[in-house]
PAPATI-587844 format. One record per atom (N, C-alpha, C, O): residue in one letter; x, y, z. Coordinates in steps of 0.02 Angstrom, whole numbers, plus 32768, in hexadecimal, padded with zeros to 4 digits. Layout:
BEGIN
AXYZ...
! end
This chain:
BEGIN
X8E069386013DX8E49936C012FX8E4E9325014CX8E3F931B0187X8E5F92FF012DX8E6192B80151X8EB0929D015EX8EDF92940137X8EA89295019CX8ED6927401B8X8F01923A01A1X8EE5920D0183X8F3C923701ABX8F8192130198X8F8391D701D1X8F8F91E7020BX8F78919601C0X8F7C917901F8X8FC3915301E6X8FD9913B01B2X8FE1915A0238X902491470235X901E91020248X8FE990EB025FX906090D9023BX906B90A00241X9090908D0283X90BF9066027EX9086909A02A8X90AA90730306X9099905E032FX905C905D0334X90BB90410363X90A090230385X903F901203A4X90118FEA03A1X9056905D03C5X9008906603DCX8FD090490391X8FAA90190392X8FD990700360X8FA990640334X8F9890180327X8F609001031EX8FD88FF20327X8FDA8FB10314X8FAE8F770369X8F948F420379X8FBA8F9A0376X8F998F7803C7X8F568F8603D8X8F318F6203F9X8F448FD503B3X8EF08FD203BEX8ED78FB70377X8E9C8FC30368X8EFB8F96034DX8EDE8F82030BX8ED18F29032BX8EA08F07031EX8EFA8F1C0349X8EE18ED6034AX8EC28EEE038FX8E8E8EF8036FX8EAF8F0203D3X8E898EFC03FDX8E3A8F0A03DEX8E058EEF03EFX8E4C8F50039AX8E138F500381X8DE48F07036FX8DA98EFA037DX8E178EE00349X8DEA8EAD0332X8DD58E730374X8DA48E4F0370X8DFF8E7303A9X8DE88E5D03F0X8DA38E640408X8D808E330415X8D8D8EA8040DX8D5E8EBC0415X8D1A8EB603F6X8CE58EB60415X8D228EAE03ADX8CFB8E9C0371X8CF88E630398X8CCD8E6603C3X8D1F8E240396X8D118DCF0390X8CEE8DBE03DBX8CDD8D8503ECX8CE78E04040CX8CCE8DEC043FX8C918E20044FX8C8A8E3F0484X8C6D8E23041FX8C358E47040FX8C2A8E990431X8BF88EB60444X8C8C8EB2042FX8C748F000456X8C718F40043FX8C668F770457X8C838F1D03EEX8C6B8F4D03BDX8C4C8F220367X8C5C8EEF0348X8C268F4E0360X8C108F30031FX8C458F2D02E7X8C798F4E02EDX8C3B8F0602B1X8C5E8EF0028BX8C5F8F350242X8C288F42022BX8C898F50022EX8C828F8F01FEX8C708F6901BBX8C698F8B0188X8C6C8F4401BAX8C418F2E016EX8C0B8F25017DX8BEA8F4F015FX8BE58EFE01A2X8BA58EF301AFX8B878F2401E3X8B4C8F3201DAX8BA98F44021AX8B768F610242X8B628F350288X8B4D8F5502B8X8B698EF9028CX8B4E8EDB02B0X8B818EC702E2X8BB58EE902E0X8B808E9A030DX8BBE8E970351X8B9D8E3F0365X8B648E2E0378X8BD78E180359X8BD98DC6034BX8C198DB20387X8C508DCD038AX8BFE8D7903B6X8C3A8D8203D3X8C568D3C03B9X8C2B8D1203AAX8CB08D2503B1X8CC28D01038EX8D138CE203D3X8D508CED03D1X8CF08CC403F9X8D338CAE0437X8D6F8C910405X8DAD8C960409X8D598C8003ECX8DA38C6503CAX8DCB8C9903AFX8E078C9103B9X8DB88CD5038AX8DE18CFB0359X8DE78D1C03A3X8E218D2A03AFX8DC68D2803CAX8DD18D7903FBX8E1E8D4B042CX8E538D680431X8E158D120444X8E408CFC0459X8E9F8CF00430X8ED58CF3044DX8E938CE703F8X8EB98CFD03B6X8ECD8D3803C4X8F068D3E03DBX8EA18D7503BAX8EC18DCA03C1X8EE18DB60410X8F1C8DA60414X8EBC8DB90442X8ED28DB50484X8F1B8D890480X8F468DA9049DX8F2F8D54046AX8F578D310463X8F988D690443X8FC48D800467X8F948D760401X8F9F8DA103D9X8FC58DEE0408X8FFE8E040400X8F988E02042EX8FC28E35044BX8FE18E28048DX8FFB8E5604ADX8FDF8DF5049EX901C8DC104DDX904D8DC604A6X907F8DEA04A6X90418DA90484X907F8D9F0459X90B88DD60452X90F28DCA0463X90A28E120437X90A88E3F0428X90D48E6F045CX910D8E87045CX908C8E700497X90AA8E8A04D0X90E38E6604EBX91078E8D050BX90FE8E2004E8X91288E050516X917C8DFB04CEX91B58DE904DCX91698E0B049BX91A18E1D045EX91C18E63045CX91F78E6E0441X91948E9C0483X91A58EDF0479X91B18EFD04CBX91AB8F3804DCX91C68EBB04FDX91D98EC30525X92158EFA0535X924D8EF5051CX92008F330567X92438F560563X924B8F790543X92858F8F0549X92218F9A050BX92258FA904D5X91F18FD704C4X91F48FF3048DX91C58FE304E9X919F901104DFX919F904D0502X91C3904D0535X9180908204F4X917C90B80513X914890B90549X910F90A7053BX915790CC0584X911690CD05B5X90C690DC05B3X909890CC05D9X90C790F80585X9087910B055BX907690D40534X903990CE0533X909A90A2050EX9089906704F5X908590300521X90688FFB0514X90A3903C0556X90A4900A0588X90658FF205AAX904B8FBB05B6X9056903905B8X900C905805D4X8FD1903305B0X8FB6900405CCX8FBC904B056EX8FBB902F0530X8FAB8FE60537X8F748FD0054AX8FD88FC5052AX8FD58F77052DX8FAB8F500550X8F808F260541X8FCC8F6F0595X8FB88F3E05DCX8F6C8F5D05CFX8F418F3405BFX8F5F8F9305D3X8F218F9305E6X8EE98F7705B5X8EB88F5C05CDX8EF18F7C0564X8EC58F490536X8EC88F130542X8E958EF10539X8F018EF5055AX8EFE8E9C056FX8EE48E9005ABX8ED08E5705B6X8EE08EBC05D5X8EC98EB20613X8E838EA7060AX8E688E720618X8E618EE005EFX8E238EF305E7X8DF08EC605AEX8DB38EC605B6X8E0F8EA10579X8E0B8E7E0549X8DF58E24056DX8DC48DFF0563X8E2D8E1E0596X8E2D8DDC05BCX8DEE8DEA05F2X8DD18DB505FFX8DD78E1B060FX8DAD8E080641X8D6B8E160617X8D338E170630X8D768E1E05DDX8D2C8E2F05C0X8D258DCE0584X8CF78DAD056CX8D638DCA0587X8D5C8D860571X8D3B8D4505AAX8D0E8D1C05A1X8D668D5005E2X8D3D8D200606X8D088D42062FX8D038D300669X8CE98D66061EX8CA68D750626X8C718D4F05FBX8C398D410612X8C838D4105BEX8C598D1E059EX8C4B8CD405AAX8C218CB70588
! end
């Protein structure tokens, strides 16, 4: 049976950390297979969910809160690692 994927918050926040991760080579890319790292676009997603996170201020559920901080947290120290 395949799954119904819903449209909210959370989903929308691991869709762009997803592509974060891709542009900073920590997962491969689903068309090709391969894992390219790209500072400009990953800094873009990273940018992208500041944004996000500091618009939906107040506004989230603690579980999204949770959520947030911790992909940006974790996103940024794997960025300036490179």
């Amino acid at each position: 049976m395949e799954q119904k994927l819903e449209a909210n918050f959370s989903t929308l926040v691991l869709s762009i950390a997803s592509s974060a991760a891709m542009s900073l080579g920590m997962a491969p890319d689903p068309n090709t297979g391969k894992t390219n790292v790209d500072k400009e676009m990953a800094k873009f997603n990273i940018d992208l969910l500041e944004v996000l996170k500091a618009k939906s201020e107040n506004n989230r559920s603690e579980e999204e809160d949770k959520l947030i901080n911790q992909l940006v947290s974790d996103l940024k120290m794997k960025f300036v690692a490179l």
